[in-house]
C-alpha positions, 0 to 999 in steps of 0.5 A: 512477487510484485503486483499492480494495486490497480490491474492485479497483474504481476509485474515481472520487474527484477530491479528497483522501481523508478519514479517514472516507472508505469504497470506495462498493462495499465499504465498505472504510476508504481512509485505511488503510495498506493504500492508502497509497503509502508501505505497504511490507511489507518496510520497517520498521513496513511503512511507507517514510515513516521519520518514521511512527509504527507502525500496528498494525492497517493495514486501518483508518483512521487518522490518520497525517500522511503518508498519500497515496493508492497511484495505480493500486491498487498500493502498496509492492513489486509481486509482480513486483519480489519475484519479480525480485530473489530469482530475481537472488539465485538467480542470485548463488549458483547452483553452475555 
């Protein structure tokens, strides 16, 4: 299931996304990092595929060659997995 980043609408786009391709609700670019399954902002240049060049402006088209479209309109690490791992690293340090 696709979803906007911005509107968290589903998109119902049964082919590969474009570079020119918007949300039909928002008008949002898609082919942004912000949808991409590789955009991670703890990663270096918040990206987890290491052969990306830097993107600066990650909410905008453009033309990187390793962009895949995030499934179910999520993409990099999830609040929770954050939440998981700094509440594990409290644990390690926890004065007993």
């Amino acid at each position: 299931m696709r979803i906007c980043y911005v509107c968290k609408r589903e998109l119902s786009l049964g082919r590969v996304i474009g570079r020119r391709d918007e949300c039909p609700f928002c008008r949002t670019d898609l082919h942004c990092c912000l949808s991409c399954r590789f955009h991670d902002p703890a990663a270096p240049k918040q990206c987890r595929e290491p052969a990306a060049e830097l993107i600066r402006d990650k909410n905008r088209a453009n033309y990187c060659d390793f962009f895949a479209f995030g499934e179910s309109g999520t993409t990099g690490v999830q609040n929770g997995e954050v939440e998981n791992s700094r509440k594990a690293f409290e644990e390690l340090f926890k004065k007993k």
